[in-house]
N, C-alpha and C positions, 0 to 999 in steps of 0.2 A: 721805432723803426730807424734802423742806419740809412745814412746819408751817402746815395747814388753819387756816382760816378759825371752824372746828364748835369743832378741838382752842385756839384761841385764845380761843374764846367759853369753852367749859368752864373751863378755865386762870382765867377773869377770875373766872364765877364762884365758885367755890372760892375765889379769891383776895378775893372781897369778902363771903364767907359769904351768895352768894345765888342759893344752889342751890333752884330752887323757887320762888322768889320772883318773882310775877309783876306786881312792882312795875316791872321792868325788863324789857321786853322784847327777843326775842331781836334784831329790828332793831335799837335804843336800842344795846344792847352792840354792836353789830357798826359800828353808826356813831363810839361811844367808841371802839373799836379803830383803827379807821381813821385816826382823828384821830392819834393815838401813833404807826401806820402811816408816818403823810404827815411828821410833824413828824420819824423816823425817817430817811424817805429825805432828807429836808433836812438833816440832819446830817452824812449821809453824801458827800451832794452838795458839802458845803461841803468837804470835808476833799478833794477833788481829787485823789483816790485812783482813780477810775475804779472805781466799783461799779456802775455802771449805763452801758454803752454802748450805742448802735445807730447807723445809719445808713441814709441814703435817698439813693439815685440818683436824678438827672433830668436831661433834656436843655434845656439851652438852648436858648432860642427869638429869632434875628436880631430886632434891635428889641425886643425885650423885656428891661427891667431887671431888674424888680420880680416876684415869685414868692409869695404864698402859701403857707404850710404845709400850707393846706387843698385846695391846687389839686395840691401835687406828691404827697397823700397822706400827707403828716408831720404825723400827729394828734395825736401825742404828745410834741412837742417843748417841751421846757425851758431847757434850757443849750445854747448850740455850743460843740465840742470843737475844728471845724477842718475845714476847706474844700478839698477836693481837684478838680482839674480835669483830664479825658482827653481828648487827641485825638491822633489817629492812631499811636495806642499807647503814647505819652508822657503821664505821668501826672508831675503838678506841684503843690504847695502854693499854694493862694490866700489871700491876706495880707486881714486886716478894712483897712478902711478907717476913720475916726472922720468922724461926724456934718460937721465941719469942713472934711473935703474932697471936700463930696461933689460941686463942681464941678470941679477941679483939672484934670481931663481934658478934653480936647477930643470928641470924636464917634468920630474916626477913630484906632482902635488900632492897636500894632503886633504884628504875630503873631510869634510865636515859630518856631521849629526844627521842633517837631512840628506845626506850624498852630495851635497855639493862641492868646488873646490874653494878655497882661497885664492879666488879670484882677483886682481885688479885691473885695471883698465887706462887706458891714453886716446884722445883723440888728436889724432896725426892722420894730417892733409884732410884726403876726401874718405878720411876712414877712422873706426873705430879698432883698437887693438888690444887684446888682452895677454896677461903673463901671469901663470904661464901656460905652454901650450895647452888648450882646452882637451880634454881625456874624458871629458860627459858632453851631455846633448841638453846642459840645462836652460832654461828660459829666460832669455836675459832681457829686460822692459827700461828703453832707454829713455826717458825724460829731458826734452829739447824746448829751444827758443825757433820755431821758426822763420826762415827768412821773410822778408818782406813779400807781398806777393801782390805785382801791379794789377789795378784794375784797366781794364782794358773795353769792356764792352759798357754801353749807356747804363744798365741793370744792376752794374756790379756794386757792390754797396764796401763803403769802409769796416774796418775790424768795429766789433760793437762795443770792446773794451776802450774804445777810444770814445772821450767825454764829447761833445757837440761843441761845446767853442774851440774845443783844440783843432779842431776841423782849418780853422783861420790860418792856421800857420800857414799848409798847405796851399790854401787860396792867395794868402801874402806873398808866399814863394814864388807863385805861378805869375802872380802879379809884377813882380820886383823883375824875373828872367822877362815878361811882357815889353815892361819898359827900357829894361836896358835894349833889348832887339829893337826898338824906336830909336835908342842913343838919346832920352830923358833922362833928367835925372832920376838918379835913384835915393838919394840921400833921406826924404819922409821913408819911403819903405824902406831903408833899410831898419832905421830908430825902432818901424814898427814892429818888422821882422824881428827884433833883439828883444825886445820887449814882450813879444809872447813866448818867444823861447823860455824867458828866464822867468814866463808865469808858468808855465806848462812844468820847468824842472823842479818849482817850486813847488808845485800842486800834487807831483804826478806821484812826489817822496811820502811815506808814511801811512801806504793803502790803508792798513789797518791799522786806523787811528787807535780804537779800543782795544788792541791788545799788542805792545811795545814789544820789538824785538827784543831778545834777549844771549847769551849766552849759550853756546850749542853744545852737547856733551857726545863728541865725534863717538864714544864707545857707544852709542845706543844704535840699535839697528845691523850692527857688524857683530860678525862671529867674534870670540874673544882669542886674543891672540894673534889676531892676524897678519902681525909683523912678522911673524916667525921665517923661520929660512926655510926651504923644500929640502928633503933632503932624498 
């Protein structure tokens, strides 16, 4: 079972001797948690482990480049992981495009084997963008890192991909902002602070122990060709 939001708040307390202490209220703590929370999943984020996945389907719309996070319902998006496109039951890898090519294309694409086009993709600002302009309605399934997403109510429990002593960081965190609001020193928390950070980056690398990354062969999954020009 993941570890409450109530059971993190108690944890902090006890851990800064301020059981009772209505110097700090229960929001105050639960906003220091969060903090440790958010700076947590950053950590984790970084390390390219895949602790956090999800994914949002939507259809393309002919004449329509440019999409929204907030129009296809993707509220929560952070990171892209990687761009998949369906049509007519042929499912294809969509390659990023860089900011530099984003005219390179002409208008008129060519489609592929299962109808689809030679699609590529950018995410800019609060959106996703394709080139070139889309001329089908095919199914595009985007693969994302979700944001952090604060707990707020007693009940709410941490992500379950997060191990049980990593939990500490967080409670450190909350602990360390505790005492500096005292004007204590901070100096033990901070050592301690550092010191799970760099067990957690140390831990958190090499999920899959039993089977070593390797070498990616970018042509597997993409139509062949797909460099080509539109003409």
């Amino acid at each position: 079972m993941a570890t409450s939001l109530l059971t993190l708040r108690t944890r902090t307390r006890i851990r800064a001797d301020a059981v009772g202490n209505n110097f700090f209220s229960d929001s105050e703590i639960d906003d220091y948690l969060n903090v440790g929370l958010g700076e947590l999943h950053d950590i984790l984020v970084s390390k390219f482990e895949d602790y956090y996945v999800s994914s949002k389907e939507f259809s393309l719309v002919s004449g329509q480049s440019n999409y929204t996070f907030a129009a296809i319902e993707c509220t929560d998006f952070y990171k892209c992981l990687g761009v998949d496109a369906t049509d007519s039951g042929e499912t294809i890898r969509v390659r990023k495009f860089e900011f530099p090519e984003r005219d390179r294309y002409l208008a008129t694409a060519i489609t592929g084997r299962g109808g689809y086009t030679d699609y590529q993709y950018q995410i800019r600002g609060d959106s996703i963008e394709f080139i070139p302009e889309p001329n089908s309605t095919s199914t595009i399934k985007l693969w994302y890192v979700p944001s952090f997403s604060r707990l707020s109510f007693d009940e709410d429990e941490i992500n379950s991909s997060i191990m049980k002593n990593w939990e500490e960081f967080a409670i450190v965190t909350a602990v360390y902002k505790m005492k500096e609001k005292e004007e204590l020193s901070t100096t033990v928390i901070e050592r301690e602070l550092e010191g799970i950070r760099e067990r957690i980056e140390t831990a958190s690398s090499n999920r899959d122990a039993g089977e070593p990354g390797g070498i990616i062969d970018e042509s597997v999954g993409i139509r062949s060709g797909w460099v080509r020009g539109f003409s």
